[in-house]
PLY file of the C-alpha trace (Angstrom):
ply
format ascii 1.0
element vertex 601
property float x
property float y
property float z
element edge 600
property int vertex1
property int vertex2
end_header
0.00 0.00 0.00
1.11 3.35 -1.12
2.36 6.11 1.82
-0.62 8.63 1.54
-3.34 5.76 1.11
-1.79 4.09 4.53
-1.97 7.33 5.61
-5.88 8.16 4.83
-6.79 4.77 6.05
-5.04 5.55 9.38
-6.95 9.05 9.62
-9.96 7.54 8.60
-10.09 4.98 11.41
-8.91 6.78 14.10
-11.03 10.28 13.42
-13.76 8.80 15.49
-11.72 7.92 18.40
-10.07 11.81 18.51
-13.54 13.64 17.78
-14.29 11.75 21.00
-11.69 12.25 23.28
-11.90 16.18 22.20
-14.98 15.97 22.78
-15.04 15.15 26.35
-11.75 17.27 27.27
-9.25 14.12 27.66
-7.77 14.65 24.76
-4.77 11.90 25.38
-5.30 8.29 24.96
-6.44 7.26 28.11
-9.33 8.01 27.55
-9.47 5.40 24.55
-7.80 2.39 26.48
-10.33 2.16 29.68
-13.76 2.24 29.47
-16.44 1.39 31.95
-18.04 -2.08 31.52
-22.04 -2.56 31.74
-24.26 -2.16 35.05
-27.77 -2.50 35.32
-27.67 1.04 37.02
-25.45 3.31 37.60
-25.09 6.35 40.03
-24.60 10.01 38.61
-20.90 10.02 39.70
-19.88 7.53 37.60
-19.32 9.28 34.09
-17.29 11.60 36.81
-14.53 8.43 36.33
-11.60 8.86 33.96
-7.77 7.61 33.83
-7.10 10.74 34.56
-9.59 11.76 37.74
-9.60 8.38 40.05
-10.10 9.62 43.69
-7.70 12.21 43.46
-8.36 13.80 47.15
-5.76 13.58 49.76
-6.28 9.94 51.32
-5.20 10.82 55.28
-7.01 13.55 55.78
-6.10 13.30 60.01
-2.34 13.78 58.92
-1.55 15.57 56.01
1.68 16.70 54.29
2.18 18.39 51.37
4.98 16.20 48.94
2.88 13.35 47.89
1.57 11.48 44.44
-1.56 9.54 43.65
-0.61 6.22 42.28
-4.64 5.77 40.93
-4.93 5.17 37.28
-4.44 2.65 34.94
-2.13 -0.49 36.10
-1.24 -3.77 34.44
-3.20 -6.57 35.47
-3.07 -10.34 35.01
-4.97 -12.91 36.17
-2.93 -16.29 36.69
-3.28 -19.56 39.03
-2.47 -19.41 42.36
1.03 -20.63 42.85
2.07 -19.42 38.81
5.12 -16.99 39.13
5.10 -12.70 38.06
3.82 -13.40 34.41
5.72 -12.19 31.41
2.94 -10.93 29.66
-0.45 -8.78 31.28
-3.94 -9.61 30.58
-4.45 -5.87 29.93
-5.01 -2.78 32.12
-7.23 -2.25 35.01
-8.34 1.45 37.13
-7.08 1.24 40.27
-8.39 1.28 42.90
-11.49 -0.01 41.63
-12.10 -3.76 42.50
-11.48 -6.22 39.71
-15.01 -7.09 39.97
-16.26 -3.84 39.52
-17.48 -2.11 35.92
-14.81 1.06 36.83
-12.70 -1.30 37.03
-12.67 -1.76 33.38
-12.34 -5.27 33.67
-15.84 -6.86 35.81
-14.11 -10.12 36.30
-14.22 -12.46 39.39
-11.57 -13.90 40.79
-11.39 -17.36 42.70
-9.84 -18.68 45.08
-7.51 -20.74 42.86
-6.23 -17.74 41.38
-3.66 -14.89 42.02
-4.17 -11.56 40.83
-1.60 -9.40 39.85
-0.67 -5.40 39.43
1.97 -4.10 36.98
3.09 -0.05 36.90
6.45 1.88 36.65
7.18 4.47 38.63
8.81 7.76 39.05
11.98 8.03 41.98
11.02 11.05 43.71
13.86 14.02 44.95
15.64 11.85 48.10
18.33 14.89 48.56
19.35 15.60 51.76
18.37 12.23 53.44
15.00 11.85 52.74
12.47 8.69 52.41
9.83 7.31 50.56
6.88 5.56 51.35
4.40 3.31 49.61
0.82 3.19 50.84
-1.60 1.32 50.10
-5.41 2.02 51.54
-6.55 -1.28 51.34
-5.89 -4.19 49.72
-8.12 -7.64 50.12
-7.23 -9.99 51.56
-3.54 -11.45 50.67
-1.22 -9.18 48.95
2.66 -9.31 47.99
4.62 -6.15 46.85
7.64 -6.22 44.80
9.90 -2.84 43.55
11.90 -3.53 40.74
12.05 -7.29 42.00
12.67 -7.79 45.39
10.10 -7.93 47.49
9.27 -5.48 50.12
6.50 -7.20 52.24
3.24 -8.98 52.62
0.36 -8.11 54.04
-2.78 -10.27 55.54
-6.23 -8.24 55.57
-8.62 -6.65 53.26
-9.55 -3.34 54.97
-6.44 -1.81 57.04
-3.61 0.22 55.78
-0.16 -0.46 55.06
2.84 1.07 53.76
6.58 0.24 52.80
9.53 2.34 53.11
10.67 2.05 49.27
13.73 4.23 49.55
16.44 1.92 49.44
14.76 -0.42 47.17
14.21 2.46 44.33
16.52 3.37 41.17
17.08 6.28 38.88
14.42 6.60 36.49
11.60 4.25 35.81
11.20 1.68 38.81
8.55 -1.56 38.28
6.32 -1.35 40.75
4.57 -5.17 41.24
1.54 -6.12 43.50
0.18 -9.96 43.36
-3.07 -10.73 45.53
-4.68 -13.87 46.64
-8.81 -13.58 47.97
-10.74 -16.87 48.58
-13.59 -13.92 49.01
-16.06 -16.24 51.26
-14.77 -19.49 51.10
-11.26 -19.11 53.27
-10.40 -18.00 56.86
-10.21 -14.16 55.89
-12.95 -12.06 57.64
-14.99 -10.51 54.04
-18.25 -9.19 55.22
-21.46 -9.48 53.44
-19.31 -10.65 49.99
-19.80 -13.90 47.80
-18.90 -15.64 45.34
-22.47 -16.71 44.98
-24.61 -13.25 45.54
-27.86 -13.65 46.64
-30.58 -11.98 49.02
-28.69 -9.80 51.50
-25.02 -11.35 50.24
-23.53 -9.33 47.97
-20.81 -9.48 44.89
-17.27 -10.24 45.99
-14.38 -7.49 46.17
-10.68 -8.29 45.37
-7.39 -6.78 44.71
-6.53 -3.23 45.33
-9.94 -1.17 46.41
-8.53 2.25 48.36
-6.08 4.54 47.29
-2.17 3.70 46.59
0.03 6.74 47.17
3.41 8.00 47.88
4.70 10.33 50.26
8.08 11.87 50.83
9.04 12.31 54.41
12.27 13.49 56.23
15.34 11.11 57.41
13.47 11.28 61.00
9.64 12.12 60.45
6.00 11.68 62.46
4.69 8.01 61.72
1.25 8.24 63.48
-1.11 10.33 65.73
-3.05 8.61 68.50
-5.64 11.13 69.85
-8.40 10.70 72.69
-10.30 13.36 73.64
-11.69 14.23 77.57
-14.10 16.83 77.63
-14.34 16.26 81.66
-10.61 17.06 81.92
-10.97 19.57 79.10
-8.24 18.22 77.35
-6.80 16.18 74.40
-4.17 13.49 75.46
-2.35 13.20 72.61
0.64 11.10 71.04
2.48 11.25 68.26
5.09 8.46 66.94
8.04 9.28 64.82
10.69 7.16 63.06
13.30 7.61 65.60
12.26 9.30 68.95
15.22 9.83 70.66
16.24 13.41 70.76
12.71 14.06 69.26
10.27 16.81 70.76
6.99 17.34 69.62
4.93 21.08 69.64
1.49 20.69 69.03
-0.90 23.77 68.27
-4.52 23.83 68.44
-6.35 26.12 66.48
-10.23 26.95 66.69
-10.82 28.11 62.92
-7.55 30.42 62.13
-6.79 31.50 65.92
-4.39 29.38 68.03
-6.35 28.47 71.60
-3.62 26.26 72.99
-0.02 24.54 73.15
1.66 22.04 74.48
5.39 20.18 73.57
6.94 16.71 75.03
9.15 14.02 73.84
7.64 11.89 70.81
6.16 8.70 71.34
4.80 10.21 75.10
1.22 10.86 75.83
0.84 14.66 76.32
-2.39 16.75 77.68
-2.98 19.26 75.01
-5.37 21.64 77.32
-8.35 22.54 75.74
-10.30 25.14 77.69
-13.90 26.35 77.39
-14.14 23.43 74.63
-16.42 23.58 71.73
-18.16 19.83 72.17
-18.82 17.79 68.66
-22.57 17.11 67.97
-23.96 16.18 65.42
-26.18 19.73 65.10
-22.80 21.29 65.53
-20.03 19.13 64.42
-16.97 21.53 65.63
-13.60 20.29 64.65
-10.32 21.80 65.77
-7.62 22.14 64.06
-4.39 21.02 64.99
-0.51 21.85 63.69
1.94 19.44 64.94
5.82 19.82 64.42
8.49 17.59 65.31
11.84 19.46 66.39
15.54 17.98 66.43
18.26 19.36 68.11
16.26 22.66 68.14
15.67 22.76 64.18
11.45 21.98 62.78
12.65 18.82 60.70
8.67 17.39 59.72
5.10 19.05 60.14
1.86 17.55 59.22
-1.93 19.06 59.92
-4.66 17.38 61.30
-8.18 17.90 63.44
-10.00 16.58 66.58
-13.37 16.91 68.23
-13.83 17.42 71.64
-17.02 14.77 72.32
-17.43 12.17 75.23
-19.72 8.88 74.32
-21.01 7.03 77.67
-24.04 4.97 79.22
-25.06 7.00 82.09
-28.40 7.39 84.19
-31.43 9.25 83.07
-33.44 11.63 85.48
-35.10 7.96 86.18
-32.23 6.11 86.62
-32.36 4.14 83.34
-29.55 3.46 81.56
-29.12 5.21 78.26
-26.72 6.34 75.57
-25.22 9.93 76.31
-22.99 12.14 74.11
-21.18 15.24 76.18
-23.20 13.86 79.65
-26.41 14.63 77.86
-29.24 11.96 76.65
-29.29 11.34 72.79
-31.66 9.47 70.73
-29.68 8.15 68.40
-31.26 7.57 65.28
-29.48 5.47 62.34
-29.57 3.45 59.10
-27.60 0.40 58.45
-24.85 1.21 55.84
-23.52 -1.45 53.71
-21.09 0.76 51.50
-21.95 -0.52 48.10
-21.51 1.04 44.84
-23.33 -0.56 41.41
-20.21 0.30 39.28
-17.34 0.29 42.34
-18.45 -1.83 44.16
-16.65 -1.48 47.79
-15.23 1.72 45.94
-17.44 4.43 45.51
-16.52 6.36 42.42
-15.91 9.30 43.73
-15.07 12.03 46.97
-18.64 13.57 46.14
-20.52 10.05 45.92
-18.96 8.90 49.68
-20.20 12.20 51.24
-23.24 12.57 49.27
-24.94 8.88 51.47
-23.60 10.30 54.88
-25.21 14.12 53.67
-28.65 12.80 52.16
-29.34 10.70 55.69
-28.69 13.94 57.39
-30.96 15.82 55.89
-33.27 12.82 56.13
-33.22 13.37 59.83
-30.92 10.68 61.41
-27.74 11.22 63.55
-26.46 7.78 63.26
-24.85 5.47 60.92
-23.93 1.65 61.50
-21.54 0.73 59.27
-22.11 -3.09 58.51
-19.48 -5.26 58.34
-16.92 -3.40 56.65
-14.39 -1.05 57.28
-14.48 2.56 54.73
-11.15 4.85 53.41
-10.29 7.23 55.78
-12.52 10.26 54.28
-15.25 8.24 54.71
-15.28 9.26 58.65
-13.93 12.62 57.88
-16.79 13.79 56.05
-18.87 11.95 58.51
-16.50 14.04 61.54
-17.36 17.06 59.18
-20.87 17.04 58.92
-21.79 15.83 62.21
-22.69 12.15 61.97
-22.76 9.68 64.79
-20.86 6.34 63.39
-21.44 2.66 64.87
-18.38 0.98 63.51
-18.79 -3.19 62.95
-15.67 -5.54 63.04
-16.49 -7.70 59.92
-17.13 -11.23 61.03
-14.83 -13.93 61.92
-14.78 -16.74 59.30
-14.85 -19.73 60.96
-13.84 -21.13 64.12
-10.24 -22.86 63.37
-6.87 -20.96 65.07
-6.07 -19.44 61.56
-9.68 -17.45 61.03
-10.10 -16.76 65.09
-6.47 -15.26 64.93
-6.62 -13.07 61.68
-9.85 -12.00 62.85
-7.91 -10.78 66.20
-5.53 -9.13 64.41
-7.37 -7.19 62.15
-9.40 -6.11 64.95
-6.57 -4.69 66.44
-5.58 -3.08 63.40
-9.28 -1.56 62.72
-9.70 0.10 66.36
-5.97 1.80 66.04
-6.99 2.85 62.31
-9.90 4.55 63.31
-9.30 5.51 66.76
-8.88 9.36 65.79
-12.18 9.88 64.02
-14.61 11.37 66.90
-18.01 10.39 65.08
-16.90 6.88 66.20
-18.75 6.33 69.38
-19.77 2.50 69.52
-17.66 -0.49 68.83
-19.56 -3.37 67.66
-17.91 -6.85 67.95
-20.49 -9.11 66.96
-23.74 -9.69 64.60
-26.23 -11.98 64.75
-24.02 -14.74 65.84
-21.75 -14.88 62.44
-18.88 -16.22 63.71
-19.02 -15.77 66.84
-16.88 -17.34 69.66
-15.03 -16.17 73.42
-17.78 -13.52 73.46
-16.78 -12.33 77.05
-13.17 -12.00 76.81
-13.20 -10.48 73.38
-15.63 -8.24 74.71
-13.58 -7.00 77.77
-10.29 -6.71 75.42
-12.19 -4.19 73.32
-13.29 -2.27 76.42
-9.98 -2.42 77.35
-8.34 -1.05 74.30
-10.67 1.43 73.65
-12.41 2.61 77.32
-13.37 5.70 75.71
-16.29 4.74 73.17
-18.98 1.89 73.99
-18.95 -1.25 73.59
-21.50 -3.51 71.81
-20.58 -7.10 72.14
-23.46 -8.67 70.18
-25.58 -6.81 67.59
-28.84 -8.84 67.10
-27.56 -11.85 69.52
-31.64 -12.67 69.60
-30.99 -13.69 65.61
-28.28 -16.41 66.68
-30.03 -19.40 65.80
-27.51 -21.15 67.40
-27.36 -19.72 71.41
-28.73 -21.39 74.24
-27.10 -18.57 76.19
-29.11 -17.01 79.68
-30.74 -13.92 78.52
-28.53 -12.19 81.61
-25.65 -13.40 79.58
-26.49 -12.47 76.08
-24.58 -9.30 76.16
-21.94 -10.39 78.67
-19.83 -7.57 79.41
-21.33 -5.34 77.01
-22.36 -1.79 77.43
-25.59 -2.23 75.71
-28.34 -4.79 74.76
-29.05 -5.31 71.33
-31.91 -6.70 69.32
-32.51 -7.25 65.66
-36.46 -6.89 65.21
-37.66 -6.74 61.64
-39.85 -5.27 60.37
-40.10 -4.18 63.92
-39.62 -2.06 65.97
-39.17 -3.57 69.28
-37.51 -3.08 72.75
-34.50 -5.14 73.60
-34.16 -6.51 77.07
-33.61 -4.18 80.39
-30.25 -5.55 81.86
-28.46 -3.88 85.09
-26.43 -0.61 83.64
-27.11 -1.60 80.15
-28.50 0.58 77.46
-31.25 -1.02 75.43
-30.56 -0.47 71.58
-32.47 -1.66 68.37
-29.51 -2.51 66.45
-31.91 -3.58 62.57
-35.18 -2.73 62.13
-37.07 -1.82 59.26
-36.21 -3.43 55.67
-39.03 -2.42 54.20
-39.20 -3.12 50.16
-40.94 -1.13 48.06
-39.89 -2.40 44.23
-38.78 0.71 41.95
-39.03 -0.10 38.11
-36.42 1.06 36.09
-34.24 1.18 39.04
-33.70 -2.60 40.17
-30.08 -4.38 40.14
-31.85 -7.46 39.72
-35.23 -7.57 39.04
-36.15 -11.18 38.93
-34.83 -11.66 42.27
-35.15 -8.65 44.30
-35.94 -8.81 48.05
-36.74 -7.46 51.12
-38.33 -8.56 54.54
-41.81 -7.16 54.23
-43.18 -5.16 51.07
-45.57 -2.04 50.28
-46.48 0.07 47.39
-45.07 3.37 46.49
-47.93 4.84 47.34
-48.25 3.50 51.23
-44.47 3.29 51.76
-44.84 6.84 53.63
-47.53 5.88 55.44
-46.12 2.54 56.85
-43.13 4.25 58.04
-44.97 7.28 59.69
-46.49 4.21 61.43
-43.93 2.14 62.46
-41.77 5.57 64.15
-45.05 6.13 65.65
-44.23 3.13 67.66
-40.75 3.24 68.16
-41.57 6.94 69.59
-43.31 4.51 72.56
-40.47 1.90 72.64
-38.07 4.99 72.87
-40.35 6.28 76.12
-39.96 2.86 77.72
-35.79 3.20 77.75
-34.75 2.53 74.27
-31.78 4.43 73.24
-31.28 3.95 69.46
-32.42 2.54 66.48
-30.90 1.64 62.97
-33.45 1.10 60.35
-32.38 -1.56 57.49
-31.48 0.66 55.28
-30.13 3.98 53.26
-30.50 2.46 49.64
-31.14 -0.41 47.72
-28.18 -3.04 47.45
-27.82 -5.32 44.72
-31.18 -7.51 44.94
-31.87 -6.51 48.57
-34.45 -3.63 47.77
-35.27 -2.46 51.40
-33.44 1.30 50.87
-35.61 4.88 51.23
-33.20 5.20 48.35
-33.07 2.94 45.40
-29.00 1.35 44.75
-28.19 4.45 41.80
-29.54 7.20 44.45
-31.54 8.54 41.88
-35.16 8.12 43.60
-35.86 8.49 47.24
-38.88 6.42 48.17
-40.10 8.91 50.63
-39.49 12.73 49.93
-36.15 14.19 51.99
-38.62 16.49 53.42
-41.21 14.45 54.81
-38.60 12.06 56.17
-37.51 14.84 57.98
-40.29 15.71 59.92
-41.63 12.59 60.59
-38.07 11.39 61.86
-38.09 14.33 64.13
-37.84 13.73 67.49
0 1
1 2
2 3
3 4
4 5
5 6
6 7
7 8
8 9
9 10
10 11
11 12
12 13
13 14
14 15
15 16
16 17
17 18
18 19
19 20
20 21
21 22
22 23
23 24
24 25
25 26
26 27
27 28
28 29
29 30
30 31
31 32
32 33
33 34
34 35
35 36
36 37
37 38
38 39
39 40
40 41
41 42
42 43
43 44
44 45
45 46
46 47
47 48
48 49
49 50
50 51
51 52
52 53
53 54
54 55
55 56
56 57
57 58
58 59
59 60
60 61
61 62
62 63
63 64
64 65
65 66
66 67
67 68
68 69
69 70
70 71
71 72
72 73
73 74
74 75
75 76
76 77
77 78
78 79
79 80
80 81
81 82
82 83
83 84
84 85
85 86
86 87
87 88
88 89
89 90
90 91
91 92
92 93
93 94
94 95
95 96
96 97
97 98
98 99
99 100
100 101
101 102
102 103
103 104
104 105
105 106
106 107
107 108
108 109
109 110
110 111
111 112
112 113
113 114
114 115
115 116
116 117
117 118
118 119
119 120
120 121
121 122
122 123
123 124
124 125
125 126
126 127
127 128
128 129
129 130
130 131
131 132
132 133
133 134
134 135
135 136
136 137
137 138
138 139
139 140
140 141
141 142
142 143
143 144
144 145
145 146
146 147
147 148
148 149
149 150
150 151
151 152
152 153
153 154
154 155
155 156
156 157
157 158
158 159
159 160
160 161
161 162
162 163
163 164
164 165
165 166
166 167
167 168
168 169
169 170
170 171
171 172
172 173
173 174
174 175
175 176
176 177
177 178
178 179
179 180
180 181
181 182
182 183
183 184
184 185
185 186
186 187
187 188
188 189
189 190
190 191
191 192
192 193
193 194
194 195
195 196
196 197
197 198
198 199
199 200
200 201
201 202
202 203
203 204
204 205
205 206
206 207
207 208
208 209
209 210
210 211
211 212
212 213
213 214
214 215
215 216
216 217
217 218
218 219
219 220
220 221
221 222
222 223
223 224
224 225
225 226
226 227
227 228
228 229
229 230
230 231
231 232
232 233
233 234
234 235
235 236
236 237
237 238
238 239
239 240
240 241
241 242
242 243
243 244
244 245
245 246
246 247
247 248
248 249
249 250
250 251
251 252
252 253
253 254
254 255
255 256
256 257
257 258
258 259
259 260
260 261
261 262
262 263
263 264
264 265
265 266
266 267
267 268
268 269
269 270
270 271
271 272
272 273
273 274
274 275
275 276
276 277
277 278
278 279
279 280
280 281
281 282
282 283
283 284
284 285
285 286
286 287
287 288
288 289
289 290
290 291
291 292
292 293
293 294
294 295
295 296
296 297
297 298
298 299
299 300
300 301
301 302
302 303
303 304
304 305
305 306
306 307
307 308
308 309
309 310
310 311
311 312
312 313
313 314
314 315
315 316
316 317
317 318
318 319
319 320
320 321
321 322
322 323
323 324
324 325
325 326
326 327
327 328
328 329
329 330
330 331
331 332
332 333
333 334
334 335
335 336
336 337
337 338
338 339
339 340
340 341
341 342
342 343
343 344
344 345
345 346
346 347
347 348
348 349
349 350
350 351
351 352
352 353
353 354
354 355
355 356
356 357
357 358
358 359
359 360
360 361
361 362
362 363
363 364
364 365
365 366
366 367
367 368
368 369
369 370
370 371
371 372
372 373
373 374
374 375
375 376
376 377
377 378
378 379
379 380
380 381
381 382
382 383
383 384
384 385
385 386
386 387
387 388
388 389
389 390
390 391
391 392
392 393
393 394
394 395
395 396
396 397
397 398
398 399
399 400
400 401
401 402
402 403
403 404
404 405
405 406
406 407
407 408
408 409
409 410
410 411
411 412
412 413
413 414
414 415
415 416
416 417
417 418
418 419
419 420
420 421
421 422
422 423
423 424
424 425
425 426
426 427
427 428
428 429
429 430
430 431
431 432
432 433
433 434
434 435
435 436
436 437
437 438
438 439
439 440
440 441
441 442
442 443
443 444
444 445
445 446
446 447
447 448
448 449
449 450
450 451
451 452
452 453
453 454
454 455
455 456
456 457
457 458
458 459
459 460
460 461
461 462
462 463
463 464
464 465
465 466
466 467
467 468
468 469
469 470
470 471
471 472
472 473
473 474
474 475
475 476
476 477
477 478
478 479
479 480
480 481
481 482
482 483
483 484
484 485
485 486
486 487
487 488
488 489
489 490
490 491
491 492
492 493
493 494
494 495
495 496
496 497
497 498
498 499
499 500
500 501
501 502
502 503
503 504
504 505
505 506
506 507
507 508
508 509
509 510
510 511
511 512
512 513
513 514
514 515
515 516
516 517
517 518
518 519
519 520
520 521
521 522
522 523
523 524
524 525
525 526
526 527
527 528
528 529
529 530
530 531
531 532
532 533
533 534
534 535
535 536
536 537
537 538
538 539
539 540
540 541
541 542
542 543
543 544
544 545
545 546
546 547
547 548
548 549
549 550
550 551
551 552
552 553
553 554
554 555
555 556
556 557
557 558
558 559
559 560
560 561
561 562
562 563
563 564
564 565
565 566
566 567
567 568
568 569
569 570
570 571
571 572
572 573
573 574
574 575
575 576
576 577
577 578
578 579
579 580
580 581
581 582
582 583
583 584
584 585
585 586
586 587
587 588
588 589
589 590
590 591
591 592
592 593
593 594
594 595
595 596
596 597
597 598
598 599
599 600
């Protein structure tokens, strides 16, 4: 073929392909090697999604420093057996951090339990003058995952929802480095705690997440730098005990500087790796009508010379079970009595997945049930990225946090399921909208109910404790109803539709911890049609009505001592169609406004 007709046949094909990508602003090829696979539905913020725009917010927003890079975008990706060796050749590419199951993805494949997935990217060496390191972070990874920089490995790490990082500095070379990530996830059928995913979704069981699902990053820190805040606050001491861990502490000193919007309040300095009292006086307590955060400047000095900074917040808010004017036991925030009013949050996306496609789309669920009228969220059985709880510390929303079941009851599951519980309540220690740990649910693998109970008490004395969610929907207890919530700061009933009172027990609050899952089927807004669910069903048309009714009722359970309730649920997951919203939150079932008043208390 001559040049110029080569030439015209090239221009001719490809014309398309550039009238689109000028058309929607990317005009690089990105845009042409990733697109979206099908969904039944789709959210608004998912044509928000490019190669270019994944998640690009700062992913630690309660310590922040300015030299980073996003590592989202389009990776390598191969899909191999188990025990096969780093490939030679890539199945294609995949848009991280978006699960390999998920449509954003690009890919929408599942992954078994046979088979190892595995990440392929070069990067950049950043400047390392004058001493300094780098780190790798990765958000999340599930479950199993390796990490290799230009071939050797730098570490493993067991657990699908807790972060980790390397310190890459010696491992990296002038110019283009290979960055490498395999991952194993038997998703339900192996000894790794997974939540509500399956391999077989169904009912209230949802699809399977694997690989890389939270933001990888890297950060450039100084030879000696601040590894980690720990932050508790004690609005009956008015103060903020505070530590902060560096890299090296001796000969380390810490200032820390509180701030209440651009004015400094408060100081205090100590040796790193100490507990200090940052004194907080006349504080500004954290509600949820007033969700006040402080900011807070921390500096690490060396031999009398600022060598690291980073920024962060707090809220000054105290979470206890105290007496009423009656001498019933009930849940208050700052030593005052709070209904606390939730939904149960699953944290599923139609095309993400676990990920949600974007900042907007993970504050827009936590926003929308405020202005529906609740305080509270329970999030079920799964563990969200760390601006998940920011916006939820932002815009003043109470947050039940669930350890994701145990897998079975062999040494391995019981001990990974210990670990990562360790992991979760240091991870999201910081966040004050945290104010209930909850251990169990319904019995799911449950087992040493009373010690595990008392080591979470003990680890975390400053938030309560919920030992069993629902422990009246294990099928399998023949346990003493006095025992039921052994050690426990509340007791806790699932009830559905409900609602219902859970039992009185000596200095126990009485919560509702599912209620609710009411399905009202929305046409042209169903995951699954054919096999849609919920526990009870109305129309459209009475929906309103039925729930007017049924807080009616809980109004009266509330008089007789209950303390909180979380209705079953936000939105619509998958086939489990019991949401005021449907999965795309595009309709709400009930109008925002009349949810409002009617959730009023």
């Amino acid at each position: 073929m001559k040049p110029f007709k080569s030439t015209l046949l090239f221009v001719t094909l490809c014309f398309p392909y550039f009238q689109i990508a000028l058309a929607t602003g990317k005009g690089d090829w990105l845009s042409l090697r990733w697109s979206m696979k099908p969904v039944p539905i789709q959210t608004r913020w998912a044509t928000d999604v490019s190669p270019d725009n994944v998640l690009p917010e700062y992913p630690r927003p309660q310590m922040v420093r300015s030299e980073w890079q996003n590592l989202n975008g389009l990776w390598e990706y191969a899909v191999a057996s188990w025990d096969a060796d780093i490939p030679s050749q890539f199945d294609g590419e995949i848009l991280v951090p978006f699960p390999i199951e998920s449509a954003l993805s690009g890919v929408q494949r599942v992954l078994l339990p046979t088979q190892r997935l595995w990440y392929r990217r070069t990067i950049k060496k950043p400047d390392t003058h004058g001493g300094k390191r780098v780190l790798l972070h990765f958000g999340a990874v599930d479950w199993r995952a390796a990490v290799f920089l230009n071939g050797k490995l730098l570490g493993r790490h067991m657990g699908g929802y807790q972060h980790f990082s390397f310190d890459i500095t010696a491992s990296l070379q002038e110019g283009d480095n290979e960055l490498v990530v395999s991952v194993l996830d038997p998703s339900n059928l192996g000894p790794n705690p997974c939540g509500k995913q399956s391999l077989r979704p169904r009912r209230i069981l949802y699809t399977a997440v694997s690989g890389i699902w939270q933001t990888v990053w890297m950060e450039t820190v100084p030879p000696t730098y601040i590894s980690d805040l720990y932050m508790t606050p004690d609005i009956d001491a008015n103060c903020l005990n505070l530590r902060v861990n560096t890299s090296d502490t001796s000969g380390s000193v810490i200032e820390a500087i509180a701030y209440a919007g651009t004015q400094a309040i408060t100081s205090t300095s100590g040796p790193a790796g100490r507990m200090l009292d940052l004194g907080i006086p006349f504080a500004h307590l954290w509600i949820p009508a007033d969700p006040f955060l402080y900011h807070l400047k921390i500096r690490l000095r060396r031999n009398g010379h600022v060598v690291d900074s980073v920024t962060s917040y707090f809220g000054m808010r105290k979470i206890a079970v105290q007496q009423d004017s009656t001498g019933m036991p009930r849940l208050f925030l700052n030593n005052k009595y709070t209904f606390q009013l939730g939904v149960l949050d699953q944290g599923y996306w139609p095309e993400g997945l676990y990920t949600a496609p974007t900042d907007s789309a993970l504050a827009f669920d936590i926003r929308m049930m405020k202005d529906m009228g609740f305080n509270t969220i329970r999030k079920h059985v799964k563990l969200e990225p760390d601006r998940w709880y920011y916006h939820a510390d932002s815009l003043g929303m109470l947050v039940w946090q669930d350890m994701v079941p145990c897998a079975d009851e062999d040494y391995y599951s019981t001990s990974q399921f210990e670990q990562e519980n360790n992991e979760n309540l240091y991870q999201l220690h910081n966040f004050p909208s945290i104010v209930m740990w909850i251990l169990f649910n319904e019995g799911w693998g449950k087992y040493d109910q009373k010690r595990l109970t008392e080591w979470m008490k003990q680890a975390d004395p400053s938030r309560v404790i919920n030992g069993h969610s629902g422990e009246n929907l294990d099928t399998y207890s023949d346990t003493p109803v006095r025992d039921r919530w052994i050690s426990s700061d509340v007791t806790d009933i699932h009830y559905y539709p409900g609602p219902y009172i859970a039992p009185a027990l000596p200095g126990k609050a009485r919560v509702l911890g599912e209620w609710g899952g009411v399905r009202v089927i929305t046409p042209g807004h169903q995951w699954a049609p054919k096999t849609g669910w919920g526990y009870v069903e109305v129309s459209a048309a009475r929906f309103a009505e039925r729930y007017k009714y049924m807080m009616g009722r809980l109004k009266l359970y509330e008089q007789q001592g209950l303390s909180a309730a979380i209705y079953t649920q936000p939105y619509d997951v998958e086939a489990e169609e019991n949401g005021f919203m449907t999965y795309d939150r595009k309709v709400m079932k009930i109008s925002v406004e009349e949810m409002k008043k009617v959730n009023t208390w």
